[in-house]
ChimeraX commands (.cxc) that place a marker at each C-alpha (Angstrom):
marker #1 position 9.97,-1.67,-26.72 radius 0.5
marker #1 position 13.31,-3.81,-25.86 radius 0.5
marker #1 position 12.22,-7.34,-25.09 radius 0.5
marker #1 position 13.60,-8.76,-21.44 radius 0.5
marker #1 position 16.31,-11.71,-21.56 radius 0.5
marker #1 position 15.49,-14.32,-18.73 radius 0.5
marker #1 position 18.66,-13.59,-17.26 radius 0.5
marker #1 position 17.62,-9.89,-16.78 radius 0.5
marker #1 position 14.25,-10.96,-15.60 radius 0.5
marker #1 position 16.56,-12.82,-13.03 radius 0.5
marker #1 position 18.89,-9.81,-12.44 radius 0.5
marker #1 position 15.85,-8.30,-10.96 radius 0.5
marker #1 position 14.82,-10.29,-9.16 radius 0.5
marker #1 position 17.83,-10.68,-7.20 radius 0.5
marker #1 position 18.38,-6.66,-7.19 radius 0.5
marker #1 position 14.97,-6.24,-5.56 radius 0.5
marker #1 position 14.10,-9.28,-3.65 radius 0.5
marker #1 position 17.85,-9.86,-3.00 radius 0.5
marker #1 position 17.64,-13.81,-3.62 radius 0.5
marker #1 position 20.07,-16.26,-5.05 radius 0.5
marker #1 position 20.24,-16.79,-8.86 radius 0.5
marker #1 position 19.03,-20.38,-8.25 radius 0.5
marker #1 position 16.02,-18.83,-6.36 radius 0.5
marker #1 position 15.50,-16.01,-8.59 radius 0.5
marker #1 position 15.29,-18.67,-11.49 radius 0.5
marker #1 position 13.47,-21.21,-9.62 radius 0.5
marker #1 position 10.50,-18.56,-8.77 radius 0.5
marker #1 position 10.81,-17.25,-12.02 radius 0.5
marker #1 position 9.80,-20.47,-13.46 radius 0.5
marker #1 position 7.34,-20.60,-11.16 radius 0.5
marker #1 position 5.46,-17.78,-12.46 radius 0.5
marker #1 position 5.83,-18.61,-16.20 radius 0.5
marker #1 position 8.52,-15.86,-16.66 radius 0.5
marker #1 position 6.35,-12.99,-15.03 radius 0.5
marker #1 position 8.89,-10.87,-13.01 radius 0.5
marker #1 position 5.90,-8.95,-11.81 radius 0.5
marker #1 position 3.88,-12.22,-10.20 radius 0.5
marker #1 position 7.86,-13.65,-9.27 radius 0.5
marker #1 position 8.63,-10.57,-7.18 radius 0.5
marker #1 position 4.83,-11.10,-5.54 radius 0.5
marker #1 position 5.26,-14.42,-4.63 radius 0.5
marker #1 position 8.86,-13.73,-3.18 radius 0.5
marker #1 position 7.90,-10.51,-0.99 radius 0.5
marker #1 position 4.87,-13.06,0.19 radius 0.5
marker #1 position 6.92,-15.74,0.98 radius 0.5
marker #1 position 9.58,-13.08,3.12 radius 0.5
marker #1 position 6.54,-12.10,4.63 radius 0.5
marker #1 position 5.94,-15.05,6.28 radius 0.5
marker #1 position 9.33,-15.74,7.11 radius 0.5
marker #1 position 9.66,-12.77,8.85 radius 0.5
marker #1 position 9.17,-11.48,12.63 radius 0.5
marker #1 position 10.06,-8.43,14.42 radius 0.5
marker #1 position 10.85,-7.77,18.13 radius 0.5
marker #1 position 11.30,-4.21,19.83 radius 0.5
marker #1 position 14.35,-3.08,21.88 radius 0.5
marker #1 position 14.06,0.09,24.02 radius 0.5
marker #1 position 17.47,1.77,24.93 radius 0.5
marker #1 position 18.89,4.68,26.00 radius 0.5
marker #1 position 20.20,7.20,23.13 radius 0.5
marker #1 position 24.13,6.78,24.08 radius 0.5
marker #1 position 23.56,2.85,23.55 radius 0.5
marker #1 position 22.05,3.45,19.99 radius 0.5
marker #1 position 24.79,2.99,17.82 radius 0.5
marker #1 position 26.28,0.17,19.71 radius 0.5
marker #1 position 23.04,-1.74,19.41 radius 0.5
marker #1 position 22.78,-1.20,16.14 radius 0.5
marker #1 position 26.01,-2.11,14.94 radius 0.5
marker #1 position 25.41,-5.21,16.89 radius 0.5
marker #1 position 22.36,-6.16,15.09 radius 0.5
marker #1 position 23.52,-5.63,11.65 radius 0.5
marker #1 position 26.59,-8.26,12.54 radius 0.5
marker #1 position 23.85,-10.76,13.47 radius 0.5
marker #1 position 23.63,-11.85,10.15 radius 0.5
marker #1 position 19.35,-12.71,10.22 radius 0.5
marker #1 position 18.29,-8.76,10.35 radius 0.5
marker #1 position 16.55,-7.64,7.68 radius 0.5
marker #1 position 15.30,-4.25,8.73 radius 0.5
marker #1 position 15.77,-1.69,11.20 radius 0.5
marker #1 position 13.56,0.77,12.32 radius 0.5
marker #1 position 14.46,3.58,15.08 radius 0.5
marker #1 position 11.48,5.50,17.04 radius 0.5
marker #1 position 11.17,8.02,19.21 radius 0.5
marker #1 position 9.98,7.69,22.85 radius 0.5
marker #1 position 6.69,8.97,20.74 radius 0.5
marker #1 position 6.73,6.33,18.53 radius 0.5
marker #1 position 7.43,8.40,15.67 radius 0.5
marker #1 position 9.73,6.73,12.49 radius 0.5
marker #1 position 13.24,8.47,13.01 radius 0.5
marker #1 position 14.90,6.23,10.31 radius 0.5
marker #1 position 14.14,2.94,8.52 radius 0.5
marker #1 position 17.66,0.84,7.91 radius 0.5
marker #1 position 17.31,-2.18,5.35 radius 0.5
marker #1 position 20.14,-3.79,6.43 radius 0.5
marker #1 position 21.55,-6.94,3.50 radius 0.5
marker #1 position 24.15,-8.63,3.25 radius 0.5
marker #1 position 25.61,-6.35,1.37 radius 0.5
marker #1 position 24.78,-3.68,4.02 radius 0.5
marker #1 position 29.15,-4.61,5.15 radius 0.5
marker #1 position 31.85,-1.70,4.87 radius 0.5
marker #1 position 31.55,1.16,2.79 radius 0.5
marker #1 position 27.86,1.36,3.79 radius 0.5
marker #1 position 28.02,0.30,7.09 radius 0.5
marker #1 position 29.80,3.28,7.85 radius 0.5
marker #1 position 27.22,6.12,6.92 radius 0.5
marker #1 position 24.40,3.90,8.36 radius 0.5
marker #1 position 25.91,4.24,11.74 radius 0.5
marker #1 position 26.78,7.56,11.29 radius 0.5
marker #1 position 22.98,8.61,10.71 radius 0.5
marker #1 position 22.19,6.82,14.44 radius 0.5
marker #1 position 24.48,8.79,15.96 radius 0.5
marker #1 position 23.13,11.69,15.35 radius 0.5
marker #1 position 19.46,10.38,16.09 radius 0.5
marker #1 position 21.69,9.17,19.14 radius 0.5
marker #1 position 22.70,12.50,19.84 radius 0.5
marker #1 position 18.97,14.03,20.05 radius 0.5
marker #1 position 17.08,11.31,21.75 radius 0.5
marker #1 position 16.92,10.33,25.03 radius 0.5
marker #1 position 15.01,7.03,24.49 radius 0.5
marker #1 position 14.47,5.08,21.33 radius 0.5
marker #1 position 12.81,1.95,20.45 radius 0.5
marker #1 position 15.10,0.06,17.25 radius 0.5
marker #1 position 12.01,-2.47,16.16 radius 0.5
marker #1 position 14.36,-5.32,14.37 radius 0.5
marker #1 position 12.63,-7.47,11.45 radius 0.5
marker #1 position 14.50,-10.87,11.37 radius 0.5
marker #1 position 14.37,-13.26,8.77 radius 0.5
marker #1 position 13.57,-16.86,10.38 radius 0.5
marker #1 position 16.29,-19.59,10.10 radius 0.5
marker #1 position 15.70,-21.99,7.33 radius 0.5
marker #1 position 15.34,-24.64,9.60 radius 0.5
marker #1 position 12.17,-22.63,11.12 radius 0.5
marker #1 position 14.39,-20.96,13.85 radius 0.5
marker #1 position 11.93,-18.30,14.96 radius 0.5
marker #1 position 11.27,-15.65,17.76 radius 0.5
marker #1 position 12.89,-17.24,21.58 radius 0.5
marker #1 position 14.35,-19.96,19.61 radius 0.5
marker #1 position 17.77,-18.81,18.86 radius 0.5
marker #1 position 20.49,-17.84,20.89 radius 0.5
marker #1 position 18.26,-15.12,22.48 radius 0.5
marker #1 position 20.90,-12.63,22.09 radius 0.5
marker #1 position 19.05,-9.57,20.78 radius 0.5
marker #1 position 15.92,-9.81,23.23 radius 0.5
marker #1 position 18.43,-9.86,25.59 radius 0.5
marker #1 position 17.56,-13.59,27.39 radius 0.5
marker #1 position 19.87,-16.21,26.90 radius 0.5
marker #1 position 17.10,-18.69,24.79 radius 0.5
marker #1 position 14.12,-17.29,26.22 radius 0.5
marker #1 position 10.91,-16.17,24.58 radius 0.5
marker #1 position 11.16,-12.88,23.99 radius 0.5
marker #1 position 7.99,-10.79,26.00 radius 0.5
marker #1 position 5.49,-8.97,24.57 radius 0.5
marker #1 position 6.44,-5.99,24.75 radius 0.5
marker #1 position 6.98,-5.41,28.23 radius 0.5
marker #1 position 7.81,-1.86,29.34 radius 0.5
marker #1 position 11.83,-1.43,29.51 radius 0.5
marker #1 position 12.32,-4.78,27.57 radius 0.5
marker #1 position 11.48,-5.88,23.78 radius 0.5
marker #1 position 9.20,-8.13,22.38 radius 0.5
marker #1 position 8.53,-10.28,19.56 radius 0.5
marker #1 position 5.80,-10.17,17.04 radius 0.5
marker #1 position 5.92,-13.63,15.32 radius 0.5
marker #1 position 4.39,-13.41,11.77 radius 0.5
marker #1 position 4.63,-9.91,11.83 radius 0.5
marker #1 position 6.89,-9.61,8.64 radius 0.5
marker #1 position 4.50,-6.84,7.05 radius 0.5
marker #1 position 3.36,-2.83,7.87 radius 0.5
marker #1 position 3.97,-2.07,10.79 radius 0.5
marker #1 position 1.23,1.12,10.76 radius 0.5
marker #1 position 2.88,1.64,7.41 radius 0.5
marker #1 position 6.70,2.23,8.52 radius 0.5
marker #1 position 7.62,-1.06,7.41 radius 0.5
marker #1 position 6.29,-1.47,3.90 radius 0.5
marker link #1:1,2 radius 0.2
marker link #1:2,3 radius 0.2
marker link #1:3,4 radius 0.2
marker link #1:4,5 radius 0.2
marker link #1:5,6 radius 0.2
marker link #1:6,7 radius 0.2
marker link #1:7,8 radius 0.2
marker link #1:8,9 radius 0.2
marker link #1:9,10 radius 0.2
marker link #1:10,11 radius 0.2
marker link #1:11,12 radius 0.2
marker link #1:12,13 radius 0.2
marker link #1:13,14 radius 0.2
marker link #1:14,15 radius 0.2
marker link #1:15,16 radius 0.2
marker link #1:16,17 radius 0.2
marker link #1:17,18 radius 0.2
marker link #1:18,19 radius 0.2
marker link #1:19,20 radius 0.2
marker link #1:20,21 radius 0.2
marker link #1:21,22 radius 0.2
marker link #1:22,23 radius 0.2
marker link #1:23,24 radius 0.2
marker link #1:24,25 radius 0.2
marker link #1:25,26 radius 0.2
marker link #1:26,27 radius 0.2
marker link #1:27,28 radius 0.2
marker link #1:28,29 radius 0.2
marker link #1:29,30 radius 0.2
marker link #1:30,31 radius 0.2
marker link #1:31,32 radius 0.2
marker link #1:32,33 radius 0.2
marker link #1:33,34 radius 0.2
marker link #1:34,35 radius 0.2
marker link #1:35,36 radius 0.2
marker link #1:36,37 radius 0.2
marker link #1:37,38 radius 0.2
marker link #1:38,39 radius 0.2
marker link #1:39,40 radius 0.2
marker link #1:40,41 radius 0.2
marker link #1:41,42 radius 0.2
marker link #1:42,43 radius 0.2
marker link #1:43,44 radius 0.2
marker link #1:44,45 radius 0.2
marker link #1:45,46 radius 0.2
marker link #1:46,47 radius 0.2
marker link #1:47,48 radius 0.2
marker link #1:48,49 radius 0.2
marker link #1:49,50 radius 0.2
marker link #1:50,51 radius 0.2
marker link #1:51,52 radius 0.2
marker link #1:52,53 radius 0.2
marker link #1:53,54 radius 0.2
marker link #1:54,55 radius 0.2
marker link #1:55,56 radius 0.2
marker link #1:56,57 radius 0.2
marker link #1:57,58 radius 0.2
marker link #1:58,59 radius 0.2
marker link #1:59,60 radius 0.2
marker link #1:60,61 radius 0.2
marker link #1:61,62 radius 0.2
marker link #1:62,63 radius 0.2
marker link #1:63,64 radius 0.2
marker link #1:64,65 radius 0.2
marker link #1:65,66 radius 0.2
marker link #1:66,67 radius 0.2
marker link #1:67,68 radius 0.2
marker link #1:68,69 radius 0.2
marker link #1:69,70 radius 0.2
marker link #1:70,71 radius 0.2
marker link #1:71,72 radius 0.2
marker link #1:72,73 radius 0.2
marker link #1:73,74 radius 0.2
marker link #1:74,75 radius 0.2
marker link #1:75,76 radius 0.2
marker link #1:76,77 radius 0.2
marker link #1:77,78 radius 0.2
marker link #1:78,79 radius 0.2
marker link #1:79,80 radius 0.2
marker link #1:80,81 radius 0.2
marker link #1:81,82 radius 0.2
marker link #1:82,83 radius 0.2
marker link #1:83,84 radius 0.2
marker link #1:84,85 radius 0.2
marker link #1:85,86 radius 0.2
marker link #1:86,87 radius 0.2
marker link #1:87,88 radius 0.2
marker link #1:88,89 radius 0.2
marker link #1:89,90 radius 0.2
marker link #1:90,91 radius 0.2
marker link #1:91,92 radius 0.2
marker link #1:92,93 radius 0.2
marker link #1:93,94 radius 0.2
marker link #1:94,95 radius 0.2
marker link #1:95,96 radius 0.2
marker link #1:96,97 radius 0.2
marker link #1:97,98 radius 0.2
marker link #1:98,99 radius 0.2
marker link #1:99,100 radius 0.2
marker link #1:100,101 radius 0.2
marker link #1:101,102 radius 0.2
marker link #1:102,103 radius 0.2
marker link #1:103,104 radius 0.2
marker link #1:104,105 radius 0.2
marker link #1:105,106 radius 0.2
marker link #1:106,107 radius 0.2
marker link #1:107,108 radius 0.2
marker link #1:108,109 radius 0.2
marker link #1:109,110 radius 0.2
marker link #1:110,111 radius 0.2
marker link #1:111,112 radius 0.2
marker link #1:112,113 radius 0.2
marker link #1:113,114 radius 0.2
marker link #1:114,115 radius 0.2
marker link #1:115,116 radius 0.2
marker link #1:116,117 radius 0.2
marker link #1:117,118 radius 0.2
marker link #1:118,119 radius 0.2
marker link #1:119,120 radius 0.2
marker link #1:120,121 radius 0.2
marker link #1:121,122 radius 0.2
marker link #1:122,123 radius 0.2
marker link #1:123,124 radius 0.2
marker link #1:124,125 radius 0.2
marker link #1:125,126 radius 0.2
marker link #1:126,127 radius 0.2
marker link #1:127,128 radius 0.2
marker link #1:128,129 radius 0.2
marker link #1:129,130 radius 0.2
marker link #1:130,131 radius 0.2
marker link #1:131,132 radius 0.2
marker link #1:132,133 radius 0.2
marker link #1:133,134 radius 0.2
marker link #1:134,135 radius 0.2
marker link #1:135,136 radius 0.2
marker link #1:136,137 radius 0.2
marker link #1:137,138 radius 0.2
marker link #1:138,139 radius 0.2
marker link #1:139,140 radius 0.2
marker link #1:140,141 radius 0.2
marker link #1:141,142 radius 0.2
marker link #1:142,143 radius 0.2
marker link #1:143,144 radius 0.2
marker link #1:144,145 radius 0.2
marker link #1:145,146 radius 0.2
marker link #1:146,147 radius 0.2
marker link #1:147,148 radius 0.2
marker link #1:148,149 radius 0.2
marker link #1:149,150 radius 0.2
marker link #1:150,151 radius 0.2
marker link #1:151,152 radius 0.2
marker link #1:152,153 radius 0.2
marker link #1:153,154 radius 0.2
marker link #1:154,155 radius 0.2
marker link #1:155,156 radius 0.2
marker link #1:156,157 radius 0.2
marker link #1:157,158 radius 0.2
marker link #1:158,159 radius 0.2
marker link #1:159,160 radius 0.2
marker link #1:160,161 radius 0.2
marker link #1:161,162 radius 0.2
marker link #1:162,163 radius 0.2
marker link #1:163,164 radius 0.2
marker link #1:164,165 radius 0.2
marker link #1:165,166 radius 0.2
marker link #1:166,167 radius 0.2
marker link #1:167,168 radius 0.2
marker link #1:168,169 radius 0.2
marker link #1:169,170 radius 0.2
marker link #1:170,171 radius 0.2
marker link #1:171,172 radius 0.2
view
């Protein structure tokens, strides 16, 4: 069996957990060279600097919304329902998520544009590293200029602080 440099340890970790290679090596470290441990520890530690907030809108404003979250910068994860609450697609959107793949991401919404009337995109935001956090930002995506976003009032979105995990398994 072919023995694993450090540097390919840290290769995936950045692949998978899509951290710097200061991070990657730092965590690494960390966990005494266990890339199994290293990758627990870092989907953990997203985890908790994660929350999500839900956006209802009308199909035909889909792809527009979308597109707008992904330029946002702090999205990790996008997840379109139904009006049934059913999992229509699941977007991990990176930083690398830019051009060539940006392209046949939106191109998947609008058809899920096309055959919904109402969807609910349920956005998983990384927190700020200066523990920016749900109604603490701009306020852009819930849609109030630097207010708390609801909870989950009918028509409107709402945050889940601390909700960076399953979301009844979509999410995982």
């Amino acid at each position: 069996m072919k023995r694993v440099t450090e540097l390919e340890k840290i290769d995936i970790l950045r692949e998978r957990a899509g951290v710097s290679y200061r991070r990657a090596k730092e965590i690494l470290d960390a966990c005494g060279g266990d890339v199994v441990q290293a990758l627990i520890r870092l989907e953990d530690e997203a985890r908790r600097n994660t929350w999500q907030e839900r956006i209802q809108v009308q199909g035909a404003e889909l792809v527009d919304r979308v597109r707008q979250l992904i330029n946002e910068g702090n999205v990790r994860r996008i997840v379109i329902r139904n009006q049934d609450g059913q999992t229509l697609v699941e977007l991990p959107v990176t930083v690398g998520a830019l051009g060539a793949l940006l392209a046949p991401m939106l191109a998947v919404v609008g058809v899920i544009a096309a055959l919904v009337t109402r969807a609910t995109i349920v956005v998983e935001r990384r927190s700020d590293s200066d523990g920016q956090g749900p109604g603490q930002g701009t306020g852009a995506a819930a849609g109030g200029a630097g207010q708390p976003p609801s909870g989950g009032a009918a028509g409107g979105s709402g945050a889940e602080p601390g909700r960076g995990g399953d979301d009844e398994g979509a999410l995982g």
